[in-house]
BAKOL-802621 format. One record per residue (C-alpha): residue in three letters; x, y, z. Coordinates in pm, whole numbers, padded with zeros to 5 digits, always signed. Example, Ala and Ser with C-alpha at 12.3 -4.5 7.8 and 13.67 -1.06 7.14 Angstrom:
! BAKOL-802621
ala+01230-00450+00780;ser+01367-00106+00714;
//
This chain:
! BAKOL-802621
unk+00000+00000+00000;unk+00155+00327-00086;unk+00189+00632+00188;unk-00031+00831+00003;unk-00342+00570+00041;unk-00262+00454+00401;unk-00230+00856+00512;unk-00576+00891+00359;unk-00730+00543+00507;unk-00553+00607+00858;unk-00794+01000+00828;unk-01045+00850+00734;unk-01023+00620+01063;unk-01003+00920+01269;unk-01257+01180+01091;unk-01590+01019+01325;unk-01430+01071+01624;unk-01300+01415+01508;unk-01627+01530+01431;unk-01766+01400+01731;unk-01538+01519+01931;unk-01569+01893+01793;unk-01976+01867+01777;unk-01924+01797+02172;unk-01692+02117+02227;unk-01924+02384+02197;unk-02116+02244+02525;unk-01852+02251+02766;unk-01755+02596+02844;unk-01358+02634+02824;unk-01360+02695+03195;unk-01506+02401+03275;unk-01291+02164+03066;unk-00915+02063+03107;unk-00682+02238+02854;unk-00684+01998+02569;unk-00285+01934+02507;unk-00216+01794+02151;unk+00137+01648+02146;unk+00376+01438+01983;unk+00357+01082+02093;unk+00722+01075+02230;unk+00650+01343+02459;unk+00353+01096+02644;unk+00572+01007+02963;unk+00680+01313+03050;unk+00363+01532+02949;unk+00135+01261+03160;unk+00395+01355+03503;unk+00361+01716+03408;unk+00044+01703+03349;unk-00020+01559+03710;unk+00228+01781+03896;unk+00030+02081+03802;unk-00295+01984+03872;unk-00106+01904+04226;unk+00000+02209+04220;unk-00273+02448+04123;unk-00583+02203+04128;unk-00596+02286+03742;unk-00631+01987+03515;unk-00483+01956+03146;unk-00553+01658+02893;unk-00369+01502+02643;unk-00454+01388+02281;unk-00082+01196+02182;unk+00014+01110+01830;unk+00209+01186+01488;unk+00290+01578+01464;unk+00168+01508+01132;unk-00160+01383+01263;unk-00246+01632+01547;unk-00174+01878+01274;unk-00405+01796+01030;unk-00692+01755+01341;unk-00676+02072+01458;unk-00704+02213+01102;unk-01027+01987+01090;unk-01121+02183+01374;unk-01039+01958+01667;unk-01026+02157+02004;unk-00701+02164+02092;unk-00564+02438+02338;unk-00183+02340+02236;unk+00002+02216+02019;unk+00352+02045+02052;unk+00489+01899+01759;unk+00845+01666+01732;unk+00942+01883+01451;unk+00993+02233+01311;unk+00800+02155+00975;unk+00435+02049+01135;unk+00443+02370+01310;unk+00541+02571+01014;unk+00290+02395+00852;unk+00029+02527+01125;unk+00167+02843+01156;unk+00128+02914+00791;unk-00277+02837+00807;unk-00291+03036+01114;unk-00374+02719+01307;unk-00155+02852+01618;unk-00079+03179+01754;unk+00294+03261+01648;unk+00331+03501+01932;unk+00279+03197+02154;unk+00535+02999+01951;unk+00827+02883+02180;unk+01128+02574+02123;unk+01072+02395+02394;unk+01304+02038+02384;unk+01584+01873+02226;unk+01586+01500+02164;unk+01837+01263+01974;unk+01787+00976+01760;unk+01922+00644+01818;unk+01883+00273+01711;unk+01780+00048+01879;unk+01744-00325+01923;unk+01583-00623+02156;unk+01837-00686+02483;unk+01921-01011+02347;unk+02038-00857+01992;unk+02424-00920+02084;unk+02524-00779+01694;unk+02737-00505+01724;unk+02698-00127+01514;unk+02895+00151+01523;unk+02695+00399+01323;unk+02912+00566+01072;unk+02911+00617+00700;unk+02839+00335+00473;unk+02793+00075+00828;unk+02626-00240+00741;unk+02276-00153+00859;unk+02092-00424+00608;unk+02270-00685+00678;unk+02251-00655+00997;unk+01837-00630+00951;unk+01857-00920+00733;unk+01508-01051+00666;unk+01347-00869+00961;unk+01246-00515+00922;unk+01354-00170+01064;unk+01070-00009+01228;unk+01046+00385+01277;unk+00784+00636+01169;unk+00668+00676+00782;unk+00946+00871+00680;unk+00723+01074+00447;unk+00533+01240+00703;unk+00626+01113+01083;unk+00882+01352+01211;unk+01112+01066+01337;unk+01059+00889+01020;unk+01179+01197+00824;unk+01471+01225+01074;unk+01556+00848+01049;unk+01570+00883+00622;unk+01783+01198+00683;unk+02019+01050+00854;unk+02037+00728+00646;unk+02117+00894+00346;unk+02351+01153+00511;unk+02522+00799+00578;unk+02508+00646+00270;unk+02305+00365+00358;unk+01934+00435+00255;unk+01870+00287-00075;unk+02012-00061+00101;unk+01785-00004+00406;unk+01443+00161+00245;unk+01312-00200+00126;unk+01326-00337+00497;unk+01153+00040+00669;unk+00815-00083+00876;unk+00727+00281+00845;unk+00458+00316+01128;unk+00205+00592+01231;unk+00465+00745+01534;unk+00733+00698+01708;unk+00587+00493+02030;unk+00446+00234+01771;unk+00787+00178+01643;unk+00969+00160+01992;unk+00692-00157+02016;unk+00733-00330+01695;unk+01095-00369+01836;unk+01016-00390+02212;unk+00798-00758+02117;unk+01051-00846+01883;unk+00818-00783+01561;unk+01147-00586+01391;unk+01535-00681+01452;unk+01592-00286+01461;unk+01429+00091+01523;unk+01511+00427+01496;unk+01354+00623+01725;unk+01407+00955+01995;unk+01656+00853+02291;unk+01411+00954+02544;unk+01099+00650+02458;unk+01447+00401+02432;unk+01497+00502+02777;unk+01118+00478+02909;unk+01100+00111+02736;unk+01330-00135+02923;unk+01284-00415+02646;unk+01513-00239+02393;unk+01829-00137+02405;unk+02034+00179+02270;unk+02224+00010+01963;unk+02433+00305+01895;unk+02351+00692+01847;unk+02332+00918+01512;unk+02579+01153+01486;unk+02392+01529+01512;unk+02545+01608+01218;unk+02358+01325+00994;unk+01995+01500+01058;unk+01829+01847+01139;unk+01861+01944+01494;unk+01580+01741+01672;unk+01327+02049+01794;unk+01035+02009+01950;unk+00803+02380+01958;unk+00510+02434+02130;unk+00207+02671+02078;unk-00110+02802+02182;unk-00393+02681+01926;unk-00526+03020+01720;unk-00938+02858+01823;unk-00809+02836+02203;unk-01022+03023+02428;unk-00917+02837+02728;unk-00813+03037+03023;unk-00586+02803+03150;unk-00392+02738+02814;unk-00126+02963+02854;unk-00051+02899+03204;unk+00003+02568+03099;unk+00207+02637+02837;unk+00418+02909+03092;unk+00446+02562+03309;unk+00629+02357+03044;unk+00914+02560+03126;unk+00880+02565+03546;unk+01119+02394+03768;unk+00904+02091+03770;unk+00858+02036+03443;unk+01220+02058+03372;unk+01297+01783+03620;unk+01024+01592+03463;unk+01186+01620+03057;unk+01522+01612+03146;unk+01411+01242+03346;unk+01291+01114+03030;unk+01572+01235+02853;unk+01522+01582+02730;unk+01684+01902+02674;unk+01569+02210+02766;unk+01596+02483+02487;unk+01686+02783+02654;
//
Protein backbone atom coordinates (compact mmCIF):
# COMPACT_ATOMS: atom_id res chain seq x y z
CA UNK A 1 0.00 0.00 0.00
CA UNK A 2 1.55 3.27 -0.86
CA UNK A 3 1.89 6.32 1.88
CA UNK A 4 -0.31 8.31 0.03
CA UNK A 5 -3.42 5.70 0.41
CA UNK A 6 -2.62 4.54 4.01
CA UNK A 7 -2.30 8.56 5.12
CA UNK A 8 -5.76 8.91 3.59
CA UNK A 9 -7.30 5.43 5.07
CA UNK A 10 -5.53 6.07 8.58
CA UNK A 11 -7.94 10.00 8.28
CA UNK A 12 -10.45 8.50 7.34
CA UNK A 13 -10.23 6.20 10.63
CA UNK A 14 -10.03 9.20 12.69
CA UNK A 15 -12.57 11.80 10.91
CA UNK A 16 -15.90 10.19 13.25
CA UNK A 17 -14.30 10.71 16.24
CA UNK A 18 -13.00 14.15 15.08
CA UNK A 19 -16.27 15.30 14.31
CA UNK A 20 -17.66 14.00 17.31
CA UNK A 21 -15.38 15.19 19.31
CA UNK A 22 -15.69 18.93 17.93
CA UNK A 23 -19.76 18.67 17.77
CA UNK A 24 -19.24 17.97 21.72
CA UNK A 25 -16.92 21.17 22.27
CA UNK A 26 -19.24 23.84 21.97
CA UNK A 27 -21.16 22.44 25.25
CA UNK A 28 -18.52 22.51 27.66
CA UNK A 29 -17.55 25.96 28.44
CA UNK A 30 -13.58 26.34 28.24
CA UNK A 31 -13.60 26.95 31.95
CA UNK A 32 -15.06 24.01 32.75
CA UNK A 33 -12.91 21.64 30.66
CA UNK A 34 -9.15 20.63 31.07
CA UNK A 35 -6.82 22.38 28.54
CA UNK A 36 -6.84 19.98 25.69
CA UNK A 37 -2.85 19.34 25.07
CA UNK A 38 -2.16 17.94 21.51
CA UNK A 39 1.37 16.48 21.46
CA UNK A 40 3.76 14.38 19.83
CA UNK A 41 3.57 10.82 20.93
CA UNK A 42 7.22 10.75 22.30
CA UNK A 43 6.50 13.43 24.59
CA UNK A 44 3.53 10.96 26.44
CA UNK A 45 5.72 10.07 29.63
CA UNK A 46 6.80 13.13 30.50
CA UNK A 47 3.63 15.32 29.49
CA UNK A 48 1.35 12.61 31.60
CA UNK A 49 3.95 13.55 35.03
CA UNK A 50 3.61 17.16 34.08
CA UNK A 51 0.44 17.03 33.49
CA UNK A 52 -0.20 15.59 37.10
CA UNK A 53 2.28 17.81 38.96
CA UNK A 54 0.30 20.81 38.02
CA UNK A 55 -2.95 19.84 38.72
CA UNK A 56 -1.06 19.04 42.26
CA UNK A 57 0.00 22.09 42.20
CA UNK A 58 -2.73 24.48 41.23
CA UNK A 59 -5.83 22.03 41.28
CA UNK A 60 -5.96 22.86 37.42
CA UNK A 61 -6.31 19.87 35.15
CA UNK A 62 -4.83 19.56 31.46
CA UNK A 63 -5.53 16.58 28.93
CA UNK A 64 -3.69 15.02 26.43
CA UNK A 65 -4.54 13.88 22.81
CA UNK A 66 -0.82 11.96 21.82
CA UNK A 67 0.14 11.10 18.30
CA UNK A 68 2.09 11.86 14.88
CA UNK A 69 2.90 15.78 14.64
CA UNK A 70 1.68 15.08 11.32
CA UNK A 71 -1.60 13.83 12.63
CA UNK A 72 -2.46 16.32 15.47
CA UNK A 73 -1.74 18.78 12.74
CA UNK A 74 -4.05 17.96 10.30
CA UNK A 75 -6.92 17.55 13.41
CA UNK A 76 -6.76 20.72 14.58
CA UNK A 77 -7.04 22.13 11.02
CA UNK A 78 -10.27 19.87 10.90
CA UNK A 79 -11.21 21.83 13.74
CA UNK A 80 -10.39 19.58 16.67
CA UNK A 81 -10.26 21.57 20.04
CA UNK A 82 -7.01 21.64 20.92
CA UNK A 83 -5.64 24.38 23.38
CA UNK A 84 -1.83 23.40 22.36
CA UNK A 85 0.02 22.16 20.19
CA UNK A 86 3.52 20.45 20.52
CA UNK A 87 4.89 18.99 17.59
CA UNK A 88 8.45 16.66 17.32
CA UNK A 89 9.42 18.83 14.51
CA UNK A 90 9.93 22.33 13.11
CA UNK A 91 8.00 21.55 9.75
CA UNK A 92 4.35 20.49 11.35
CA UNK A 93 4.43 23.70 13.10
CA UNK A 94 5.41 25.71 10.14
CA UNK A 95 2.90 23.95 8.52
CA UNK A 96 0.29 25.27 11.25
CA UNK A 97 1.67 28.43 11.56
CA UNK A 98 1.28 29.14 7.91
CA UNK A 99 -2.77 28.37 8.07
CA UNK A 100 -2.91 30.36 11.14
CA UNK A 101 -3.74 27.19 13.07
CA UNK A 102 -1.55 28.52 16.18
CA UNK A 103 -0.79 31.79 17.54
CA UNK A 104 2.94 32.61 16.48
CA UNK A 105 3.31 35.01 19.32
CA UNK A 106 2.79 31.97 21.54
CA UNK A 107 5.35 29.99 19.51
CA UNK A 108 8.27 28.83 21.80
CA UNK A 109 11.28 25.74 21.23
CA UNK A 110 10.72 23.95 23.94
CA UNK A 111 13.04 20.38 23.84
CA UNK A 112 15.84 18.73 22.26
CA UNK A 113 15.86 15.00 21.64
CA UNK A 114 18.37 12.63 19.74
CA UNK A 115 17.87 9.76 17.60
CA UNK A 116 19.22 6.44 18.18
CA UNK A 117 18.83 2.73 17.11
CA UNK A 118 17.80 0.48 18.79
CA UNK A 119 17.44 -3.25 19.23
CA UNK A 120 15.83 -6.23 21.56
CA UNK A 121 18.37 -6.86 24.83
CA UNK A 122 19.21 -10.11 23.47
CA UNK A 123 20.38 -8.57 19.92
CA UNK A 124 24.24 -9.20 20.84
CA UNK A 125 25.24 -7.79 16.94
CA UNK A 126 27.37 -5.05 17.24
CA UNK A 127 26.98 -1.27 15.14
CA UNK A 128 28.95 1.51 15.23
CA UNK A 129 26.95 3.99 13.23
CA UNK A 130 29.12 5.66 10.72
CA UNK A 131 29.11 6.17 7.00
CA UNK A 132 28.39 3.35 4.73
CA UNK A 133 27.93 0.75 8.28
CA UNK A 134 26.26 -2.40 7.41
CA UNK A 135 22.76 -1.53 8.59
CA UNK A 136 20.92 -4.24 6.08
CA UNK A 137 22.70 -6.85 6.78
CA UNK A 138 22.51 -6.55 9.97
CA UNK A 139 18.37 -6.30 9.51
CA UNK A 140 18.57 -9.20 7.33
CA UNK A 141 15.08 -10.51 6.66
CA UNK A 142 13.47 -8.69 9.61
CA UNK A 143 12.46 -5.15 9.22
CA UNK A 144 13.54 -1.70 10.64
CA UNK A 145 10.70 -0.09 12.28
CA UNK A 146 10.46 3.85 12.77
CA UNK A 147 7.84 6.36 11.69
CA UNK A 148 6.68 6.76 7.82
CA UNK A 149 9.46 8.71 6.80
CA UNK A 150 7.23 10.74 4.47
CA UNK A 151 5.33 12.40 7.03
CA UNK A 152 6.26 11.13 10.83
CA UNK A 153 8.82 13.52 12.11
CA UNK A 154 11.12 10.66 13.37
CA UNK A 155 10.59 8.89 10.20
CA UNK A 156 11.79 11.97 8.24
CA UNK A 157 14.71 12.25 10.74
CA UNK A 158 15.56 8.48 10.49
CA UNK A 159 15.70 8.83 6.22
CA UNK A 160 17.83 11.98 6.83
CA UNK A 161 20.19 10.50 8.54
CA UNK A 162 20.37 7.28 6.46
CA UNK A 163 21.17 8.94 3.46
CA UNK A 164 23.51 11.53 5.11
CA UNK A 165 25.22 7.99 5.78
CA UNK A 166 25.08 6.46 2.70
CA UNK A 167 23.05 3.65 3.58
CA UNK A 168 19.34 4.35 2.55
CA UNK A 169 18.70 2.87 -0.75
CA UNK A 170 20.12 -0.61 1.01
CA UNK A 171 17.85 -0.04 4.06
CA UNK A 172 14.43 1.61 2.45
CA UNK A 173 13.12 -2.00 1.26
CA UNK A 174 13.26 -3.37 4.97
CA UNK A 175 11.53 0.40 6.69
CA UNK A 176 8.15 -0.83 8.76
CA UNK A 177 7.27 2.81 8.45
CA UNK A 178 4.58 3.16 11.28
CA UNK A 179 2.05 5.92 12.31
CA UNK A 180 4.65 7.45 15.34
CA UNK A 181 7.33 6.98 17.08
CA UNK A 182 5.87 4.93 20.30
CA UNK A 183 4.46 2.34 17.71
CA UNK A 184 7.87 1.78 16.43
CA UNK A 185 9.69 1.60 19.92
CA UNK A 186 6.92 -1.57 20.16
CA UNK A 187 7.33 -3.30 16.95
CA UNK A 188 10.95 -3.69 18.36
CA UNK A 189 10.16 -3.90 22.12
CA UNK A 190 7.98 -7.58 21.17
CA UNK A 191 10.51 -8.46 18.83
CA UNK A 192 8.18 -7.83 15.61
CA UNK A 193 11.47 -5.86 13.91
CA UNK A 194 15.35 -6.81 14.52
CA UNK A 195 15.92 -2.86 14.61
CA UNK A 196 14.29 0.91 15.23
CA UNK A 197 15.11 4.27 14.96
CA UNK A 198 13.54 6.23 17.25
CA UNK A 199 14.07 9.55 19.95
CA UNK A 200 16.56 8.53 22.91
CA UNK A 201 14.11 9.54 25.44
CA UNK A 202 10.99 6.50 24.58
CA UNK A 203 14.47 4.01 24.32
CA UNK A 204 14.97 5.02 27.77
CA UNK A 205 11.18 4.78 29.09
CA UNK A 206 11.00 1.11 27.36
CA UNK A 207 13.30 -1.35 29.23
CA UNK A 208 12.84 -4.15 26.46
CA UNK A 209 15.13 -2.39 23.93
CA UNK A 210 18.29 -1.37 24.05
CA UNK A 211 20.34 1.79 22.70
CA UNK A 212 22.24 0.10 19.63
CA UNK A 213 24.33 3.05 18.95
CA UNK A 214 23.51 6.92 18.47
CA UNK A 215 23.32 9.18 15.12
CA UNK A 216 25.79 11.53 14.86
CA UNK A 217 23.92 15.29 15.12
CA UNK A 218 25.45 16.08 12.18
CA UNK A 219 23.58 13.25 9.94
CA UNK A 220 19.95 15.00 10.58
CA UNK A 221 18.29 18.47 11.39
CA UNK A 222 18.61 19.44 14.94
CA UNK A 223 15.80 17.41 16.72
CA UNK A 224 13.27 20.49 17.94
CA UNK A 225 10.35 20.09 19.50
CA UNK A 226 8.03 23.80 19.58
CA UNK A 227 5.10 24.34 21.30
CA UNK A 228 2.07 26.71 20.78
CA UNK A 229 -1.10 28.02 21.82
CA UNK A 230 -3.93 26.81 19.26
CA UNK A 231 -5.26 30.20 17.20
CA UNK A 232 -9.38 28.58 18.23
CA UNK A 233 -8.09 28.36 22.03
CA UNK A 234 -10.22 30.23 24.28
CA UNK A 235 -9.17 28.37 27.28
CA UNK A 236 -8.13 30.37 30.23
CA UNK A 237 -5.86 28.03 31.50
CA UNK A 238 -3.92 27.38 28.14
CA UNK A 239 -1.26 29.63 28.54
CA UNK A 240 -0.51 28.99 32.04
CA UNK A 241 0.03 25.68 30.99
CA UNK A 242 2.07 26.37 28.37
CA UNK A 243 4.18 29.09 30.92
CA UNK A 244 4.46 25.62 33.09
CA UNK A 245 6.29 23.57 30.44
CA UNK A 246 9.14 25.60 31.26
CA UNK A 247 8.80 25.65 35.46
CA UNK A 248 11.19 23.94 37.68
CA UNK A 249 9.04 20.91 37.70
CA UNK A 250 8.58 20.36 34.43
CA UNK A 251 12.20 20.58 33.72
CA UNK A 252 12.97 17.83 36.20
CA UNK A 253 10.24 15.92 34.63
CA UNK A 254 11.86 16.20 30.57
CA UNK A 255 15.22 16.12 31.46
CA UNK A 256 14.11 12.42 33.46
CA UNK A 257 12.91 11.14 30.30
CA UNK A 258 15.72 12.35 28.53
CA UNK A 259 15.22 15.82 27.30
CA UNK A 260 16.84 19.02 26.74
CA UNK A 261 15.69 22.10 27.66
CA UNK A 262 15.96 24.83 24.87
CA UNK A 263 16.86 27.83 26.54
Amino acid sequence: MSPNRRAVLRTLALLPAMLSFTRAAPSQPAAGRPVLVFAAASLQPALTAIAAAWQAETGKRAAMSFAASSALARQIEQGAPADLFLSADIDWMDWAQARNLVRSGTRRNLLGNTLVLIAAPDNADGLAIAPGFPLARAIGASRLATGDPQSVPVGRYARQALVSLGVWDEVAPRIAGVENVRAALALVARGEARYGIVYASDARSEPRVKVAGVFPASSHPPIIYPAALTAASDHPDAAAFLAYLTSPAATRIFEAEGFALLR
